[in-house]
C-alpha positions in Angstrom: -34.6 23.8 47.9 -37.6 24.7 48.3 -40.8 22.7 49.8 -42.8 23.3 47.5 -40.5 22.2 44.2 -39.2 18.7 45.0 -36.8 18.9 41.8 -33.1 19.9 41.6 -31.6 22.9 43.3 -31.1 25.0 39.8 -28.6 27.3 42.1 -25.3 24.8 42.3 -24.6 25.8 38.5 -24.8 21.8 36.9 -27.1 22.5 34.2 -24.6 25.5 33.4 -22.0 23.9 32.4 -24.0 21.2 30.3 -25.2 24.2 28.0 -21.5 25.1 28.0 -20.1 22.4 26.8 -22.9 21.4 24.1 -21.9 25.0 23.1 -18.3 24.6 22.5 -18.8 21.1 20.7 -21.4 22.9 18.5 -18.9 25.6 17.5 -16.0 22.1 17.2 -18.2 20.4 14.9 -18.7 23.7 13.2 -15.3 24.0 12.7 -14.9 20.4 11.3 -17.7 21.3 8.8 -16.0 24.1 7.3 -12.6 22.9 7.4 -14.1 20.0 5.2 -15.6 21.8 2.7 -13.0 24.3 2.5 -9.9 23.1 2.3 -6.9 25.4 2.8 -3.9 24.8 0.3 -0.7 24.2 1.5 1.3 26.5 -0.4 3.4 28.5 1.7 4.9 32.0 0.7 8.9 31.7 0.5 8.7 35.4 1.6 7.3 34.3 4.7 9.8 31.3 5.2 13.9 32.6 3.7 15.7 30.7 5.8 13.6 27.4 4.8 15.4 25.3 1.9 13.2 24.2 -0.5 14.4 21.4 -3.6 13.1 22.2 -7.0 14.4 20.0 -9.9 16.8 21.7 -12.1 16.0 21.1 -15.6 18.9 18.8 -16.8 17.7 16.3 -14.3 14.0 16.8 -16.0 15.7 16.5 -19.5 17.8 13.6 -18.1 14.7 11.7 -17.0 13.3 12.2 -20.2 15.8 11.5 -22.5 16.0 8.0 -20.4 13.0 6.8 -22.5 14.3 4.7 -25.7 12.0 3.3 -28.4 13.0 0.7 -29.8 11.2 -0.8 -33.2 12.2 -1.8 -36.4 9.8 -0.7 -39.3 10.2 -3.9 -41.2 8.7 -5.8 -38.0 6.0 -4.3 -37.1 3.4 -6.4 -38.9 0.2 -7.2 -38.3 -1.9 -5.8 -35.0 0.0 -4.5 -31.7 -0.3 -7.1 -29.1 1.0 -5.2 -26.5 4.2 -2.5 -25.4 7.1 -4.2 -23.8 9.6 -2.1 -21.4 12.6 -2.9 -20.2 14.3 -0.8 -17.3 18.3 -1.2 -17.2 20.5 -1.0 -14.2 21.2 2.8 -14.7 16.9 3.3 -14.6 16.6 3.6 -18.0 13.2 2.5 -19.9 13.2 1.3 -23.1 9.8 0.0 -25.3 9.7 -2.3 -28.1 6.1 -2.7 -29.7 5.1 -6.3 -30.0 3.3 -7.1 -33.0 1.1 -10.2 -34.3 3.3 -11.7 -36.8 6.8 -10.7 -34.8 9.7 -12.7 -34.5 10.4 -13.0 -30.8 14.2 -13.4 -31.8 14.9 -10.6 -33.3 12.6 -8.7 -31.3 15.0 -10.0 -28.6 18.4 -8.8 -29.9 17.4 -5.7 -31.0 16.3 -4.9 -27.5 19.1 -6.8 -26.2 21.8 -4.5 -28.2 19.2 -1.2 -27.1 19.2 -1.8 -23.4 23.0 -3.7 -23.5 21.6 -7.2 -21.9 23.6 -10.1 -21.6 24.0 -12.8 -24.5 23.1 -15.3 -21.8 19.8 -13.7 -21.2 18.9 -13.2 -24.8 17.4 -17.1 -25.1 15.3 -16.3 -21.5 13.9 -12.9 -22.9 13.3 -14.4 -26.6 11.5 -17.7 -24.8 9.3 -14.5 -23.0 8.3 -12.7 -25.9 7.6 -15.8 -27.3 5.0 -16.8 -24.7 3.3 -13.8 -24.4 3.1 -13.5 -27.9 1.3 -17.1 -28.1 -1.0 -16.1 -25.1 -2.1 -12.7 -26.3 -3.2 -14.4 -29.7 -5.2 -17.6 -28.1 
Protein backbone atom coordinates (compact mmCIF):
# COMPACT_ATOMS: atom_id res chain seq x y z
CA UNK A 1 0.00 0.00 0.00
CA UNK A 2 1.04 2.88 -0.45
CA UNK A 3 1.67 5.89 2.27
CA UNK A 4 0.21 8.17 0.70
CA UNK A 5 -3.36 6.27 -0.10
CA UNK A 6 -4.59 4.96 3.17
CA UNK A 7 -7.55 2.98 1.29
CA UNK A 8 -7.57 -0.74 0.07
CA UNK A 9 -4.77 -2.42 -1.79
CA UNK A 10 -6.74 -2.50 -5.30
CA UNK A 11 -3.89 -5.29 -6.29
CA UNK A 12 -5.29 -8.54 -4.26
CA UNK A 13 -8.09 -8.77 -7.12
CA UNK A 14 -11.47 -8.35 -4.47
CA UNK A 15 -13.27 -5.70 -6.26
CA UNK A 16 -12.61 -8.17 -9.40
CA UNK A 17 -14.65 -10.56 -8.70
CA UNK A 18 -17.60 -8.37 -7.30
CA UNK A 19 -17.88 -6.89 -10.97
CA UNK A 20 -17.75 -10.55 -11.98
CA UNK A 21 -20.34 -11.80 -10.33
CA UNK A 22 -22.84 -8.71 -10.66
CA UNK A 23 -21.96 -9.53 -14.33
CA UNK A 24 -23.06 -13.03 -14.56
CA UNK A 25 -26.33 -12.29 -12.40
CA UNK A 26 -27.04 -9.46 -14.87
CA UNK A 27 -26.80 -11.82 -17.87
CA UNK A 28 -29.15 -14.66 -15.26
CA UNK A 29 -31.71 -12.20 -14.74
CA UNK A 30 -31.43 -11.46 -18.38
CA UNK A 31 -32.09 -14.79 -19.10
CA UNK A 32 -35.13 -14.99 -16.78
CA UNK A 33 -36.57 -11.92 -18.70
CA UNK A 34 -36.59 -13.39 -21.92
CA UNK A 35 -37.51 -16.81 -21.02
CA UNK A 36 -40.64 -15.00 -19.56
CA UNK A 37 -41.74 -13.20 -22.25
CA UNK A 38 -40.85 -15.79 -24.72
CA UNK A 39 -42.02 -18.90 -23.91
CA UNK A 40 -40.72 -21.87 -25.84
CA UNK A 41 -43.52 -24.54 -26.83
CA UNK A 42 -43.14 -27.89 -25.92
CA UNK A 43 -43.75 -29.61 -28.97
CA UNK A 44 -41.19 -31.98 -29.72
CA UNK A 45 -40.51 -33.34 -33.31
CA UNK A 46 -41.17 -37.26 -33.44
CA UNK A 47 -38.36 -37.27 -36.04
CA UNK A 48 -36.07 -36.27 -33.46
CA UNK A 49 -37.49 -38.79 -30.74
CA UNK A 50 -38.57 -42.65 -32.87
CA UNK A 51 -37.95 -44.70 -30.26
CA UNK A 52 -40.24 -42.49 -27.88
CA UNK A 53 -44.04 -43.94 -27.61
CA UNK A 54 -46.34 -41.44 -27.78
CA UNK A 55 -50.49 -42.24 -26.98
CA UNK A 56 -52.92 -40.48 -29.31
CA UNK A 57 -56.59 -41.42 -28.96
CA UNK A 58 -57.97 -43.54 -31.65
CA UNK A 59 -61.10 -42.33 -32.83
CA UNK A 60 -63.59 -45.06 -31.70
CA UNK A 61 -62.64 -44.16 -28.23
CA UNK A 62 -63.48 -40.31 -29.27
CA UNK A 63 -66.78 -41.55 -30.82
CA UNK A 64 -67.30 -43.78 -27.82
CA UNK A 65 -66.93 -40.89 -25.39
CA UNK A 66 -69.31 -39.06 -27.40
CA UNK A 67 -71.86 -41.24 -28.09
CA UNK A 68 -71.87 -41.70 -23.97
CA UNK A 69 -73.96 -38.46 -23.84
CA UNK A 70 -77.95 -39.37 -23.73
CA UNK A 71 -80.68 -36.74 -23.72
CA UNK A 72 -83.36 -37.56 -22.30
CA UNK A 73 -86.79 -35.36 -22.59
CA UNK A 74 -90.10 -35.88 -23.41
CA UNK A 75 -91.78 -33.17 -25.74
CA UNK A 76 -95.07 -33.35 -23.92
CA UNK A 77 -93.19 -32.28 -20.56
CA UNK A 78 -91.33 -29.70 -21.23
CA UNK A 79 -93.63 -26.83 -20.17
CA UNK A 80 -93.18 -23.75 -18.95
CA UNK A 81 -89.44 -22.14 -18.46
CA UNK A 82 -86.18 -24.43 -18.00
CA UNK A 83 -85.19 -24.42 -14.41
CA UNK A 84 -82.19 -26.05 -14.85
CA UNK A 85 -80.20 -29.32 -16.76
CA UNK A 86 -80.04 -32.42 -14.69
CA UNK A 87 -77.19 -35.19 -15.42
CA UNK A 88 -76.86 -38.29 -14.32
CA UNK A 89 -73.52 -40.33 -14.76
CA UNK A 90 -74.12 -44.39 -14.62
CA UNK A 91 -71.68 -46.90 -13.46
CA UNK A 92 -70.23 -47.52 -17.03
CA UNK A 93 -69.42 -43.27 -17.11
CA UNK A 94 -72.14 -42.55 -19.09
CA UNK A 95 -73.97 -38.94 -18.84
CA UNK A 96 -77.35 -38.60 -19.47
CA UNK A 97 -79.46 -34.96 -19.17
CA UNK A 98 -83.04 -34.44 -18.62
CA UNK A 99 -84.26 -30.65 -18.89
CA UNK A 100 -86.24 -29.65 -15.88
CA UNK A 101 -88.95 -27.47 -16.59
CA UNK A 102 -91.38 -25.12 -14.43
CA UNK A 103 -94.53 -27.04 -14.52
CA UNK A 104 -92.70 -30.78 -14.68
CA UNK A 105 -93.80 -33.64 -12.93
CA UNK A 106 -90.87 -34.85 -10.92
CA UNK A 107 -92.28 -38.46 -11.23
CA UNK A 108 -92.28 -38.92 -14.49
CA UNK A 109 -89.37 -36.95 -14.92
CA UNK A 110 -87.88 -39.66 -12.62
CA UNK A 111 -88.82 -42.82 -14.49
CA UNK A 112 -88.09 -41.72 -17.70
CA UNK A 113 -84.53 -41.11 -16.53
CA UNK A 114 -84.71 -44.07 -14.41
CA UNK A 115 -85.52 -46.42 -17.55
CA UNK A 116 -82.67 -44.04 -19.69
CA UNK A 117 -79.81 -44.51 -17.29
CA UNK A 118 -81.29 -48.19 -15.92
CA UNK A 119 -81.48 -47.07 -12.07
CA UNK A 120 -82.92 -49.07 -9.54
CA UNK A 121 -86.86 -49.07 -8.67
CA UNK A 122 -85.76 -48.55 -5.08
CA UNK A 123 -84.06 -45.30 -5.97
CA UNK A 124 -86.79 -44.01 -8.18
CA UNK A 125 -88.85 -42.44 -4.87
CA UNK A 126 -85.11 -40.77 -3.61
CA UNK A 127 -84.45 -39.26 -7.19
CA UNK A 128 -88.26 -38.20 -7.74
CA UNK A 129 -88.18 -36.62 -3.86
CA UNK A 130 -84.84 -34.69 -5.59
CA UNK A 131 -86.23 -33.34 -8.52
CA UNK A 132 -88.97 -32.43 -6.45
CA UNK A 133 -86.97 -30.17 -4.16
CA UNK A 134 -84.98 -28.59 -6.50
CA UNK A 135 -87.83 -27.94 -8.47
CA UNK A 136 -89.60 -26.14 -5.40
CA UNK A 137 -86.30 -24.19 -4.62
CA UNK A 138 -85.50 -22.97 -8.01
CA UNK A 139 -89.11 -21.47 -8.25
CA UNK A 140 -89.17 -19.68 -4.58
Amino acid sequence: MDKNNPGLDMKHGFLHHIRRNQYKRDEYDKELRTKVTNPRTRKQDPAKHPDRRVYSVKNDEADSRVRNDTWTSSPGMGRGRLLYMLEYTDNAGCVHKVEVHEFDKPNRLAKNLAAAAKIPRELVGTLEWKIQEDIAKRNA
